[in-house]
PDB file of N, CA, C and O in Angstrom:
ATOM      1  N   UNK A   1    -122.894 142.357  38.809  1.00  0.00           N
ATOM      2  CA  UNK A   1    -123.349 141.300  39.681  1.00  0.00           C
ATOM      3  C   UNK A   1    -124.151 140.250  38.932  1.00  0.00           C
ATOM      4  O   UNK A   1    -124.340 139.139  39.428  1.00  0.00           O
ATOM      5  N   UNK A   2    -124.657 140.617  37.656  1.00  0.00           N
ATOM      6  CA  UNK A   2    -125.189 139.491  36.874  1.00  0.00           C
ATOM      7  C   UNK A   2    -124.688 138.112  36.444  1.00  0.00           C
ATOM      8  O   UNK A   2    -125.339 137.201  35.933  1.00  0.00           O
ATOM      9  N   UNK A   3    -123.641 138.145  36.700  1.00  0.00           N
ATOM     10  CA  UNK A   3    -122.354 137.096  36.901  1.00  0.00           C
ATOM     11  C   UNK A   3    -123.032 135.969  38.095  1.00  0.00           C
ATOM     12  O   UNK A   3    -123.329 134.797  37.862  1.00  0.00           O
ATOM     13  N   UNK A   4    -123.146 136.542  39.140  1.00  0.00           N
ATOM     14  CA  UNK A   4    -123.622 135.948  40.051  1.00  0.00           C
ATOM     15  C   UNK A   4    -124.467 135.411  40.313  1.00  0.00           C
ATOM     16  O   UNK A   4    -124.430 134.442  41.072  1.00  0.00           O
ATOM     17  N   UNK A   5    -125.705 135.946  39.673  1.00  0.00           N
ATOM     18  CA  UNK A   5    -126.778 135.161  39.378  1.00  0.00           C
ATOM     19  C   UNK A   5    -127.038 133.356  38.358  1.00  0.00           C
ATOM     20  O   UNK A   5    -127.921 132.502  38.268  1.00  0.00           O
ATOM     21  N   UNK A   6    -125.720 133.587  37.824  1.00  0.00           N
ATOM     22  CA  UNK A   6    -126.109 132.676  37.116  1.00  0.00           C
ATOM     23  C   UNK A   6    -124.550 131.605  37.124  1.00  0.00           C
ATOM     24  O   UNK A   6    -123.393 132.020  37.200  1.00  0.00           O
ATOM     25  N   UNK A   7    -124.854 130.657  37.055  1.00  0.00           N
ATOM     26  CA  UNK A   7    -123.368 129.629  37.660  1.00  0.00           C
ATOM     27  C   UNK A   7    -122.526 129.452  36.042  1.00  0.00           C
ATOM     28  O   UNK A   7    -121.305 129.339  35.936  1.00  0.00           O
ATOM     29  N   UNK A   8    -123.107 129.458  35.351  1.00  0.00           N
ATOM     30  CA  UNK A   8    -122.533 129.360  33.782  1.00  0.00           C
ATOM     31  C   UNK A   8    -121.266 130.342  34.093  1.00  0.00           C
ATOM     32  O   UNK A   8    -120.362 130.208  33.268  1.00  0.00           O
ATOM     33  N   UNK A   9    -121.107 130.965  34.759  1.00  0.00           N
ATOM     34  CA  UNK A   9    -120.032 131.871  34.197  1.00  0.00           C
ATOM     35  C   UNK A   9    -118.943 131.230  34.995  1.00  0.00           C
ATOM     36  O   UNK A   9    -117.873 130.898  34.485  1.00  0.00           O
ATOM     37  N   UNK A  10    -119.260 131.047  36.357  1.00  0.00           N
ATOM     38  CA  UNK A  10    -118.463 130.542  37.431  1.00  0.00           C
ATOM     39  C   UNK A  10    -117.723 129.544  36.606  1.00  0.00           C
ATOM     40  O   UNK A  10    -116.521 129.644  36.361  1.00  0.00           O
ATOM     41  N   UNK A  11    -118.642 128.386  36.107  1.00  0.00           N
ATOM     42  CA  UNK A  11    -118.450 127.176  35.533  1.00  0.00           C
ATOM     43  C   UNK A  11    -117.251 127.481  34.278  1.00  0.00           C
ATOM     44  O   UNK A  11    -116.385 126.608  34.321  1.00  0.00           O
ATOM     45  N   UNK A  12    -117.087 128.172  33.541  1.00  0.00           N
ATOM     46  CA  UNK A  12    -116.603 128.579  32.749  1.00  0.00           C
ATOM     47  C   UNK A  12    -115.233 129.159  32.841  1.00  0.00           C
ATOM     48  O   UNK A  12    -114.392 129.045  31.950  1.00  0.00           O
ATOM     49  N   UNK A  13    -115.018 129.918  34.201  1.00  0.00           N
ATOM     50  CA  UNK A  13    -114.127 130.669  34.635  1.00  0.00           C
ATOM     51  C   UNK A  13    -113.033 128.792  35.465  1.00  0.00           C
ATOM     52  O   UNK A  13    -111.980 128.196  35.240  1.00  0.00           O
ATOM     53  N   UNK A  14    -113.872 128.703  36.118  1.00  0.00           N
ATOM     54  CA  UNK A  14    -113.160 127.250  36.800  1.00  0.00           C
ATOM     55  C   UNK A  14    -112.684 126.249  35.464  1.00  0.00           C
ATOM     56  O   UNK A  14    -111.662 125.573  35.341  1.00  0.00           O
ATOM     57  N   UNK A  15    -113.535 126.385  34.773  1.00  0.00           N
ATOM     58  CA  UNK A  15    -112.215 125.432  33.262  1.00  0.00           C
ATOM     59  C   UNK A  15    -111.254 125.894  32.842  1.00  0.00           C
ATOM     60  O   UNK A  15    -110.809 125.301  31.859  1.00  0.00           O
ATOM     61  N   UNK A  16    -110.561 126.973  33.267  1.00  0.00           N
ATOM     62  CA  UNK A  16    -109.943 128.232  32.753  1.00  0.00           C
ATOM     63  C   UNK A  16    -108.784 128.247  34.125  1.00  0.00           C
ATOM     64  O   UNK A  16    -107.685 128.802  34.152  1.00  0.00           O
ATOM     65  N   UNK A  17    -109.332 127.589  35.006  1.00  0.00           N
ATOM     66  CA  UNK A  17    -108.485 127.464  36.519  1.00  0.00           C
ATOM     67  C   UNK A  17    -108.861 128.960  37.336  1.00  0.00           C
ATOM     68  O   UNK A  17    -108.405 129.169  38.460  1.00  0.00           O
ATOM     69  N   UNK A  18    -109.694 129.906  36.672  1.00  0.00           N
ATOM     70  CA  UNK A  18    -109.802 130.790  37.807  1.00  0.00           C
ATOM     71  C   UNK A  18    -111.152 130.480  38.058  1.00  0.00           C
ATOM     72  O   UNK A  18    -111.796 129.615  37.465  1.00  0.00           O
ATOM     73  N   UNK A  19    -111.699 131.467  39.264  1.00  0.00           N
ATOM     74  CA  UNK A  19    -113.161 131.654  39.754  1.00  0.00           C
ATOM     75  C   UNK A  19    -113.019 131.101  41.771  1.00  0.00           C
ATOM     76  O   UNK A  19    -112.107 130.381  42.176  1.00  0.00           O
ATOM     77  N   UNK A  20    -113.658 131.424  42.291  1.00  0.00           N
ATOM     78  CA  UNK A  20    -113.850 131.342  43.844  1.00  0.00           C
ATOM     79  C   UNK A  20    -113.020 130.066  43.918  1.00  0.00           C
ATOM     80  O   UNK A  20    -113.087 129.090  43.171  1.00  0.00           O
ATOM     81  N   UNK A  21    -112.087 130.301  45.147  1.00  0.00           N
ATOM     82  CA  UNK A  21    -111.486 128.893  45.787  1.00  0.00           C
ATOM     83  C   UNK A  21    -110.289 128.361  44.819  1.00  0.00           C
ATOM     84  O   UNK A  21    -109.629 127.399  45.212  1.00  0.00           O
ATOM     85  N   UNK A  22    -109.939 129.071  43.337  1.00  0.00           N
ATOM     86  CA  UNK A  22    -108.755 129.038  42.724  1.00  0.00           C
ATOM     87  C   UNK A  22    -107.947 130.725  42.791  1.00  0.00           C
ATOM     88  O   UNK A  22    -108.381 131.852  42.549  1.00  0.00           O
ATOM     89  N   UNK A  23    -106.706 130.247  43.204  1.00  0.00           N
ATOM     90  CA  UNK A  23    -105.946 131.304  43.623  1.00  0.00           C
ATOM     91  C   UNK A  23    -105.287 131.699  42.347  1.00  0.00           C
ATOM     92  O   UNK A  23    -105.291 130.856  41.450  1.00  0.00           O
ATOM     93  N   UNK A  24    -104.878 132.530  42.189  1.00  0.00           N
ATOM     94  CA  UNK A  24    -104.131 133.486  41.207  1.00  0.00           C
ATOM     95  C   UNK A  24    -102.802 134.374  41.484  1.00  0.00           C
ATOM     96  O   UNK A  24    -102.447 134.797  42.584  1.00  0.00           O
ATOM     97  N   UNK A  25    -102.360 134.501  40.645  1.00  0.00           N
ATOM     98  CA  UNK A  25    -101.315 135.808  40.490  1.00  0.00           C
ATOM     99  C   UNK A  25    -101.686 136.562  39.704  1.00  0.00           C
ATOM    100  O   UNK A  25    -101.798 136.124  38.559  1.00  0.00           O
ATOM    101  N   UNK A  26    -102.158 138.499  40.044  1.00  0.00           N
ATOM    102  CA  UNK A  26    -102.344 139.384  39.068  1.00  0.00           C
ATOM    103  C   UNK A  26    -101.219 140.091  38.941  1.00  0.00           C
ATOM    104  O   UNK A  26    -100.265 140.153  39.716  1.00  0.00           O
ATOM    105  N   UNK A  27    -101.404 140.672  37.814  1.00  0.00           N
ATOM    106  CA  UNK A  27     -99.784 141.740  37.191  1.00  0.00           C
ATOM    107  C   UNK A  27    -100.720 142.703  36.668  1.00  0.00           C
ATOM    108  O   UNK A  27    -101.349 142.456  35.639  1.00  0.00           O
ATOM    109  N   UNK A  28    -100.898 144.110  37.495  1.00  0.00           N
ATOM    110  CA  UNK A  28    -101.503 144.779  36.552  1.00  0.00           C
ATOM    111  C   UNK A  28    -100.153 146.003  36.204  1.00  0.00           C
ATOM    112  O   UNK A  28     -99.057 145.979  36.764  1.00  0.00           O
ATOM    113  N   UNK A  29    -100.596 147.044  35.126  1.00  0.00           N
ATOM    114  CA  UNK A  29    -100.259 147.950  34.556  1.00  0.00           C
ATOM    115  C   UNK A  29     -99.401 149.029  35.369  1.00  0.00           C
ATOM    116  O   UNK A  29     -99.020 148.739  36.503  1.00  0.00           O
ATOM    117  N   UNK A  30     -99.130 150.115  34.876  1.00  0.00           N
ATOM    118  CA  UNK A  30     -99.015 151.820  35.802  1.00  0.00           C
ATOM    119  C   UNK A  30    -100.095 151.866  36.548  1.00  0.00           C
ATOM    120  O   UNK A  30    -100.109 151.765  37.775  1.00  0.00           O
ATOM    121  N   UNK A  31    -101.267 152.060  35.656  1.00  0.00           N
ATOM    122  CA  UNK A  31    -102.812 152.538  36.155  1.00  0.00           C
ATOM    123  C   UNK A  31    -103.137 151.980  37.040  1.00  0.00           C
ATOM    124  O   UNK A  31    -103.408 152.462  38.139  1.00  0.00           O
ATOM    125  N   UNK A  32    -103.184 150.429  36.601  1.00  0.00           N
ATOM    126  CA  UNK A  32    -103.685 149.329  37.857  1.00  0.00           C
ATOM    127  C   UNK A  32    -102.952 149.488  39.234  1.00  0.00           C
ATOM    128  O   UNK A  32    -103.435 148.972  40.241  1.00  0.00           O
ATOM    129  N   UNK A  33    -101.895 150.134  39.271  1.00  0.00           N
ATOM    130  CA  UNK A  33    -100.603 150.228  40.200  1.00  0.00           C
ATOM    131  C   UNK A  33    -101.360 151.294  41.494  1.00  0.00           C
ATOM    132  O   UNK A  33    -101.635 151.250  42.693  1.00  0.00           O
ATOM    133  N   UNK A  34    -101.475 152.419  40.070  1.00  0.00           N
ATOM    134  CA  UNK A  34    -102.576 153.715  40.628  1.00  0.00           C
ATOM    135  C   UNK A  34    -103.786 153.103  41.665  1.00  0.00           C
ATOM    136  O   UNK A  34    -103.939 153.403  42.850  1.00  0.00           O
ATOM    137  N   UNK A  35    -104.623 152.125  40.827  1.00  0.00           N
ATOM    138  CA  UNK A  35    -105.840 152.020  41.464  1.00  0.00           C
ATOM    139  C   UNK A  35    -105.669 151.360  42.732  1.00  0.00           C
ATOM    140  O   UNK A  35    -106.306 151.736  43.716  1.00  0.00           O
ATOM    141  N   UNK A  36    -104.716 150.240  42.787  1.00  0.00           N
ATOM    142  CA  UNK A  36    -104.408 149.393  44.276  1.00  0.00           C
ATOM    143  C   UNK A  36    -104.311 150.404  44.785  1.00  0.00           C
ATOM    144  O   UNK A  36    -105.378 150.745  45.297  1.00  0.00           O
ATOM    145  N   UNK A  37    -103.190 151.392  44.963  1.00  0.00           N
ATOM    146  CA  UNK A  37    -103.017 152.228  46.009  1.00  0.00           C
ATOM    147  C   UNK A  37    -104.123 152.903  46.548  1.00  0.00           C
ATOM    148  O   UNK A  37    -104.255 153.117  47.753  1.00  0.00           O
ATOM    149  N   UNK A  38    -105.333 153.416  45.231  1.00  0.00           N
ATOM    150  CA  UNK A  38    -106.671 154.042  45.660  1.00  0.00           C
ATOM    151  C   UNK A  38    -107.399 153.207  46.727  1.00  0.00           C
ATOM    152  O   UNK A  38    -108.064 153.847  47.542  1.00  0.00           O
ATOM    153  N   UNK A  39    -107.372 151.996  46.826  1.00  0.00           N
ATOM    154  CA  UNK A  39    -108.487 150.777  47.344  1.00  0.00           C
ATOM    155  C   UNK A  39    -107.926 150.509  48.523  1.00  0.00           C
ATOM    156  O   UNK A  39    -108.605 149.972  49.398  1.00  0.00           O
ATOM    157  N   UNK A  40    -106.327 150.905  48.779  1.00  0.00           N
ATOM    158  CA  UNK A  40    -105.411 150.575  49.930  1.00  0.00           C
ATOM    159  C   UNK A  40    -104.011 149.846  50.091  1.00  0.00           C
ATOM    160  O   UNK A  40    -103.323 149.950  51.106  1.00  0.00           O
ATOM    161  N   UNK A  41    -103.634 149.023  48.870  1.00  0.00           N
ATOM    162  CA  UNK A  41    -102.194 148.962  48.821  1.00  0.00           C
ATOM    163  C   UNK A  41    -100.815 149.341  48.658  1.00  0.00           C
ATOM    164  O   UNK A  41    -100.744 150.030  47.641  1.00  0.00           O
ATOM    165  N   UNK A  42    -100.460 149.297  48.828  1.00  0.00           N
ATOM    166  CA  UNK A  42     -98.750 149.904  49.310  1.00  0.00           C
ATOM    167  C   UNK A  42     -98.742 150.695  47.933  1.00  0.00           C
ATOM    168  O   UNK A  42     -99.326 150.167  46.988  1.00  0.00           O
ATOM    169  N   UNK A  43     -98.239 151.692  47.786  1.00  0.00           N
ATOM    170  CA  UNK A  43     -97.706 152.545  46.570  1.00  0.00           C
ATOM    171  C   UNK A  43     -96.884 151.285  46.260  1.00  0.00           C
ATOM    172  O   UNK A  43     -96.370 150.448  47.002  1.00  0.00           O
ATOM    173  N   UNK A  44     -96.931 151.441  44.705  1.00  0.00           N
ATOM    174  CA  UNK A  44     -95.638 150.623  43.630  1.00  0.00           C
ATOM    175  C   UNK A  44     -96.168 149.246  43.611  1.00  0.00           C
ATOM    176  O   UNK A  44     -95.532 148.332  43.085  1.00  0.00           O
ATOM    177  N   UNK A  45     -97.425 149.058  44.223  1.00  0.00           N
ATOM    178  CA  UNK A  45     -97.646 147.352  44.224  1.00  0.00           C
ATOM    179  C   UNK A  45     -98.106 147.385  42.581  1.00  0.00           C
ATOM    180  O   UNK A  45     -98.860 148.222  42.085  1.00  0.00           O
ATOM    181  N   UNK A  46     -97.306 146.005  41.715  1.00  0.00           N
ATOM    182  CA  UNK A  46     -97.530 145.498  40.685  1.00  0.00           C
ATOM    183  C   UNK A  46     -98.584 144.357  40.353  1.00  0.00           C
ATOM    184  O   UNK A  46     -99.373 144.203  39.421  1.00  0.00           O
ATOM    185  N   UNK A  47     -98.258 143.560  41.578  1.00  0.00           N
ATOM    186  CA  UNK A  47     -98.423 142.011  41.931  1.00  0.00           C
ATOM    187  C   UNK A  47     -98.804 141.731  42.767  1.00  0.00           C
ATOM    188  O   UNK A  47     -98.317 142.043  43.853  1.00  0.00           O
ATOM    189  N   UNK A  48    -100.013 140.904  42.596  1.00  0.00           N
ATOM    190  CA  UNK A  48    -101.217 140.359  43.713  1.00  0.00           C
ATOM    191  C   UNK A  48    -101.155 138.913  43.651  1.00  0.00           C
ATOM    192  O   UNK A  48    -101.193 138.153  42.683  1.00  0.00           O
ATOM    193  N   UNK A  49    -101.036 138.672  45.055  1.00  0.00           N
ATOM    194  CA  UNK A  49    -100.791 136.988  44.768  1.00  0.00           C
ATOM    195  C   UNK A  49    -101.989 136.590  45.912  1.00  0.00           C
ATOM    196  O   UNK A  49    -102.162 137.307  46.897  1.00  0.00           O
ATOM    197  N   UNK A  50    -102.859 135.269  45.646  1.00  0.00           N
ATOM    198  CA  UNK A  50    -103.876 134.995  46.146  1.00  0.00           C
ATOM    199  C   UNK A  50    -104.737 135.354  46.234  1.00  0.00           C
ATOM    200  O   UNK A  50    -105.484 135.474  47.205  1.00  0.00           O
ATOM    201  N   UNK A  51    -104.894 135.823  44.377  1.00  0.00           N
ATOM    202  CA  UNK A  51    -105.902 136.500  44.249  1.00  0.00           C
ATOM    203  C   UNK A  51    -107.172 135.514  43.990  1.00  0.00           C
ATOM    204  O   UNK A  51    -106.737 134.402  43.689  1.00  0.00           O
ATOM    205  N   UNK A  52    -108.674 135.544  44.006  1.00  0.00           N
ATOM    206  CA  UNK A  52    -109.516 135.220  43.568  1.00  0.00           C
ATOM    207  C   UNK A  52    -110.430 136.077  42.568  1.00  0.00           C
ATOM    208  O   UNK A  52    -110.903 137.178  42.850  1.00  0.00           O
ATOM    209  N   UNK A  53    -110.634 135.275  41.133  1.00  0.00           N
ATOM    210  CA  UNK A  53    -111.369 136.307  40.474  1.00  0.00           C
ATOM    211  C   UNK A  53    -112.557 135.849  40.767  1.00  0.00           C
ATOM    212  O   UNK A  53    -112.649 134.654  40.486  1.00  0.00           O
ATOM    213  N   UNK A  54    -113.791 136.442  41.350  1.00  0.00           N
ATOM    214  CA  UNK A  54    -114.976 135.816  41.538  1.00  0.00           C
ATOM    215  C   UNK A  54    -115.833 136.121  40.750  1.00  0.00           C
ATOM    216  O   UNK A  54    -116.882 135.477  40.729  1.00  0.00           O
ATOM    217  N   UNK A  55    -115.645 137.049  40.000  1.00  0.00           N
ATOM    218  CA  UNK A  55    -116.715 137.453  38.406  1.00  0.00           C
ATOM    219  C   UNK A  55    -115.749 138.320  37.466  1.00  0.00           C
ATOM    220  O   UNK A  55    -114.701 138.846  37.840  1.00  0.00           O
ATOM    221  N   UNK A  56    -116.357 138.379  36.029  1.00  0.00           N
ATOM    222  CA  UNK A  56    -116.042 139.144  35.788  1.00  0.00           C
ATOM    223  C   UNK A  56    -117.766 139.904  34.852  1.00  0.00           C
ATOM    224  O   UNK A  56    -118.738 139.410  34.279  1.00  0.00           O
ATOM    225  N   UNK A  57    -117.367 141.049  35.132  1.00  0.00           N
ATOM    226  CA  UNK A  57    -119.095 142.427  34.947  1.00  0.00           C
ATOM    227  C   UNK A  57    -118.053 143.079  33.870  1.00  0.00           C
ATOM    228  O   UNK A  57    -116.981 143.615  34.154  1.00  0.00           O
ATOM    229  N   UNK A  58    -118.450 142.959  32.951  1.00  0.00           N
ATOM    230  CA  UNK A  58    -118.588 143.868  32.009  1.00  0.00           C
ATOM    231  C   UNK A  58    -116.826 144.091  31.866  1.00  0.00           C
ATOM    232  O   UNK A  58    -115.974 143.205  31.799  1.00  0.00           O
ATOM    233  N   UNK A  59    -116.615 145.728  31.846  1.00  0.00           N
ATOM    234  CA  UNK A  59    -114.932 145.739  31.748  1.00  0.00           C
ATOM    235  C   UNK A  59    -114.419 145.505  33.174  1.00  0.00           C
ATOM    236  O   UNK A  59    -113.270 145.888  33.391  1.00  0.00           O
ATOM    237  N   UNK A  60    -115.064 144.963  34.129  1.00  0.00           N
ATOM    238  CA  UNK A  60    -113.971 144.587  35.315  1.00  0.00           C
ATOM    239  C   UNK A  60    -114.128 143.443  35.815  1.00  0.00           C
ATOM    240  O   UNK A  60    -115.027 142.655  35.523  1.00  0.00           O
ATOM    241  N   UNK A  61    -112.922 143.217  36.909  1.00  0.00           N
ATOM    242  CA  UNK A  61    -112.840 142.014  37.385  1.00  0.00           C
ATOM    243  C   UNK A  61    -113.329 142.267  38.881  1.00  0.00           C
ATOM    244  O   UNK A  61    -113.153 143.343  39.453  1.00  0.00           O
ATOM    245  N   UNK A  62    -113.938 141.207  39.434  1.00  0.00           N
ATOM    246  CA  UNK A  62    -114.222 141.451  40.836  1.00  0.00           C
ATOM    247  C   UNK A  62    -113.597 140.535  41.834  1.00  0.00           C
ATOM    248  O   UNK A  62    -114.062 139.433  42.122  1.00  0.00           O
ATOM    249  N   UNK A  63    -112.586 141.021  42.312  1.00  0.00           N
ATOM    250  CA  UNK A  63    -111.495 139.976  42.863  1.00  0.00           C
ATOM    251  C   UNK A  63    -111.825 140.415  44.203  1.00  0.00           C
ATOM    252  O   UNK A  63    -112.504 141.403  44.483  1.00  0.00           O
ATOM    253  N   UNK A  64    -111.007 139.171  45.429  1.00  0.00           N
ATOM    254  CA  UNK A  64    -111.407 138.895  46.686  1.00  0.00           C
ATOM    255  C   UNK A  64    -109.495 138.401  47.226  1.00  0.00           C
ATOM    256  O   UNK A  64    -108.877 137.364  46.986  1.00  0.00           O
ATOM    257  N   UNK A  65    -109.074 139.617  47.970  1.00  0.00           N
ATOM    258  CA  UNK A  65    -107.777 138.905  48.361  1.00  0.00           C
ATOM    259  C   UNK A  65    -108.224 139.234  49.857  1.00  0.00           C
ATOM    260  O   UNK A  65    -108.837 140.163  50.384  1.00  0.00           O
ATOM    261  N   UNK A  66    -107.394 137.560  50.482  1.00  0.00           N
ATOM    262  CA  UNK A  66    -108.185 137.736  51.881  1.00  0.00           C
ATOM    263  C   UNK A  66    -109.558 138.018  52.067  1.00  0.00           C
ATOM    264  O   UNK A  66    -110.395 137.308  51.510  1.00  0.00           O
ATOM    265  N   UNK A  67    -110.012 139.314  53.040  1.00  0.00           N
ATOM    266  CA  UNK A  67    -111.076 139.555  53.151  1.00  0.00           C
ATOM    267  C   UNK A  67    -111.274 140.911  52.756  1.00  0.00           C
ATOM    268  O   UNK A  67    -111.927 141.706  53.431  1.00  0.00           O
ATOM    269  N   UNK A  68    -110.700 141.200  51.629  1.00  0.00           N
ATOM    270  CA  UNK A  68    -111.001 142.598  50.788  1.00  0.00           C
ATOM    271  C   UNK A  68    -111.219 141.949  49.512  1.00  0.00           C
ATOM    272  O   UNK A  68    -110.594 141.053  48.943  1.00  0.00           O
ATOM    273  N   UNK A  69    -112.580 142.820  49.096  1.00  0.00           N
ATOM    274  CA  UNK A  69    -113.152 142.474  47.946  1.00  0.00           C
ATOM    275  C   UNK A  69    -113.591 143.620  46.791  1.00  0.00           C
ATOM    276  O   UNK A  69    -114.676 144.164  46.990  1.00  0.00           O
ATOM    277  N   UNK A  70    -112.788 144.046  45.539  1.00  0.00           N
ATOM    278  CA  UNK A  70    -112.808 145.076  45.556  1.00  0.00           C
ATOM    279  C   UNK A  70    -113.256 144.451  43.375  1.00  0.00           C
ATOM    280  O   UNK A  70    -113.313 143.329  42.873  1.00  0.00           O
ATOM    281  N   UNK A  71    -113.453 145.849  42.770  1.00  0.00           N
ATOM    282  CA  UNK A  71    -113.602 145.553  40.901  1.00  0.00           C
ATOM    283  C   UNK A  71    -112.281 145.933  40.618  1.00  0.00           C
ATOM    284  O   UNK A  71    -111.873 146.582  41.581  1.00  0.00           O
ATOM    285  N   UNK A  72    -111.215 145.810  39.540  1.00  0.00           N
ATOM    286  CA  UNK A  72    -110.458 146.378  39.131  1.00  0.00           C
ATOM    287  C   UNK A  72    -110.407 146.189  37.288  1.00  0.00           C
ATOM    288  O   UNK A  72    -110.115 145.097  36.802  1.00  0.00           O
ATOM    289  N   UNK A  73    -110.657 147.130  36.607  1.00  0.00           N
ATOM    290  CA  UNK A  73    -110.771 147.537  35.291  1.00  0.00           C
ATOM    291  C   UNK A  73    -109.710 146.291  34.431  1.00  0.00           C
ATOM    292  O   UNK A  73    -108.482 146.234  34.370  1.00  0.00           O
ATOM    293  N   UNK A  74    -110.668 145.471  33.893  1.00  0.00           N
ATOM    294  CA  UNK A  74    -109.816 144.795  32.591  1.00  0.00           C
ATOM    295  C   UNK A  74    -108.232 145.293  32.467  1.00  0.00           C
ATOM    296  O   UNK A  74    -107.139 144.860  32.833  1.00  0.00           O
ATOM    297  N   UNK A  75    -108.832 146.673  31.600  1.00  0.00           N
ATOM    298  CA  UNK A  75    -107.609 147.491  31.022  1.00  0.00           C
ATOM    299  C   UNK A  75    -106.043 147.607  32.011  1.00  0.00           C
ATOM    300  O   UNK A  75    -104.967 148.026  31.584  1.00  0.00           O
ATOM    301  N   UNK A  76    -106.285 147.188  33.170  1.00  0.00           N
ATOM    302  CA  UNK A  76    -105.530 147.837  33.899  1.00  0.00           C
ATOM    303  C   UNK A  76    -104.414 146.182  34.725  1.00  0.00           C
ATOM    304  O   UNK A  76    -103.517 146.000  35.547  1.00  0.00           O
ATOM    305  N   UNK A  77    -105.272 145.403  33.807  1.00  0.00           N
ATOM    306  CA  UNK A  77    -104.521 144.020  34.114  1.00  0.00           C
ATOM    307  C   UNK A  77    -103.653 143.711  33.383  1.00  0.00           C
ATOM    308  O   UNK A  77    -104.118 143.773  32.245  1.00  0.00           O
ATOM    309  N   UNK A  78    -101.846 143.167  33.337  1.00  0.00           N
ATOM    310  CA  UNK A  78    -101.579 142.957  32.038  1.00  0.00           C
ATOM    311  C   UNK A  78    -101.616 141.484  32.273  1.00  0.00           C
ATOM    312  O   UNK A  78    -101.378 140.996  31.168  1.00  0.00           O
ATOM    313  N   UNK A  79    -101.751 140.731  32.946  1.00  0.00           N
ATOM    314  CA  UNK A  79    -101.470 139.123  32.828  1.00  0.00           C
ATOM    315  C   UNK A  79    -102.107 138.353  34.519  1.00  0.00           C
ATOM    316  O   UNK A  79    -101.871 138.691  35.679  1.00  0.00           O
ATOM    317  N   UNK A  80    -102.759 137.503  34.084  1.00  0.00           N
ATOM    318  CA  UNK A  80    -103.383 136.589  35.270  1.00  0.00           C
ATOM    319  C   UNK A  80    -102.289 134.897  35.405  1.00  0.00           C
ATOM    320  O   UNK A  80    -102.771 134.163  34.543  1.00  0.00           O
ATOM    321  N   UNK A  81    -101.501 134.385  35.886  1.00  0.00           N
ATOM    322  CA  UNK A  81    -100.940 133.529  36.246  1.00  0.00           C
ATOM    323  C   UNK A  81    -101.692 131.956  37.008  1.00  0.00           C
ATOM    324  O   UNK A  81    -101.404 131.983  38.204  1.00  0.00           O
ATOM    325  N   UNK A  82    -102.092 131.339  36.846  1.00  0.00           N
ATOM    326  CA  UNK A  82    -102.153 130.122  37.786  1.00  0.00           C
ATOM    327  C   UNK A  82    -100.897 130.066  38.516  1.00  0.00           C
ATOM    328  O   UNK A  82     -99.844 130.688  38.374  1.00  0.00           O
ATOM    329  N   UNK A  83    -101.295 129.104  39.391  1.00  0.00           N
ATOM    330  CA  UNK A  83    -100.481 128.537  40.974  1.00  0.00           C
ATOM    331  C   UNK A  83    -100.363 127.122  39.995  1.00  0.00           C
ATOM    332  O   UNK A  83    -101.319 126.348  40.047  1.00  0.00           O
ATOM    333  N   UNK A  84     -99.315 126.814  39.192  1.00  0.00           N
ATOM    334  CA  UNK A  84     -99.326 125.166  39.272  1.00  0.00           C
ATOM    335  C   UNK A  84     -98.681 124.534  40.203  1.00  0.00           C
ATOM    336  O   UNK A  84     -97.608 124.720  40.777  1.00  0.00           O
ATOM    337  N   UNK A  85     -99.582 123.685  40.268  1.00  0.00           N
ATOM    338  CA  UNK A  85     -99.109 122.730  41.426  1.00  0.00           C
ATOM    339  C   UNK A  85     -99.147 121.040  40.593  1.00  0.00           C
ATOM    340  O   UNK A  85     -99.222 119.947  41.156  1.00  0.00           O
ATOM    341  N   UNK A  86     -99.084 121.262  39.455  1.00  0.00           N
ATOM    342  CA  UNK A  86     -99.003 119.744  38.767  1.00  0.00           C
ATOM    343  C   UNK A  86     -97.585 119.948  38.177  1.00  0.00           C
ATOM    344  O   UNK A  86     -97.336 119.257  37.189  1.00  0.00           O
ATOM    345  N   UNK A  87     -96.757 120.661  38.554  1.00  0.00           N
ATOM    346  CA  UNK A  87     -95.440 120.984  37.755  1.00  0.00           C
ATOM    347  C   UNK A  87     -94.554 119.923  38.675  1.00  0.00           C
ATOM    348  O   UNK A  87     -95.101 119.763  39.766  1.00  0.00           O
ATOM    349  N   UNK A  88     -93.633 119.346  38.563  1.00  0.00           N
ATOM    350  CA  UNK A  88     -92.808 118.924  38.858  1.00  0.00           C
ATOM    351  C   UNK A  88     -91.173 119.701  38.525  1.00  0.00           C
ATOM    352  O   UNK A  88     -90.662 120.235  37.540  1.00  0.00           O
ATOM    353  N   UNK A  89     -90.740 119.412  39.933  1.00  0.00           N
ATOM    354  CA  UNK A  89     -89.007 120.297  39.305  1.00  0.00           C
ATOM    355  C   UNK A  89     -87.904 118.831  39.100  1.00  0.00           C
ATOM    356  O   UNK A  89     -87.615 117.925  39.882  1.00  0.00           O
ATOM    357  N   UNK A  90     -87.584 119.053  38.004  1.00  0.00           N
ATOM    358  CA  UNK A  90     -86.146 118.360  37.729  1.00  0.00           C
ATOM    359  C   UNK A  90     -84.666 118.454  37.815  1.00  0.00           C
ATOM    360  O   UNK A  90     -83.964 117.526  37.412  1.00  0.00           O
TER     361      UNK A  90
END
């Protein structure tokens, strides 16, 4: 939660396009697969979309989808995605 206390990190995370009010796509691991299901998502979920990372503490992330707000272990993430919306299709 020391994250929270202090806006430097927020600030830091938002140049980066994540942090509160920027949405995401997570891809985590096997494990990470494991842990959603522990916290409440569907067995086999890979992929989290609309995610918010709102800190990150130490080895985890503290993400907010909807109105579940839960940590999930670095290790267990393999890739974070932006939403572009400055892309144009040709």
């Amino acid at each position: 939660m020391a994250d929270r206390f202090s806006d430097l990190s927020m600030k830091l995370m938002n140049r980066y396009g994540v942090g509160e009010g920027k949405e995401v796509i997570l891809v985590v691991n096997e494990k990470g697969s494991k842990t959603l299901k522990d916290v409440g998502f569907a067995e086999g979920t890979w992929r989290l979309e609309k995610v918010n990372i709102l800190s990150k503490m130490g080895d985890h992330y503290f993400v907010k989808i909807g109105p579940h707000s839960f940590t999930l272990p670095k290790s267990e993430v393999e890739s974070i995605h932006r939403y572009n919306t400055d892309v144009t299709t040709r």
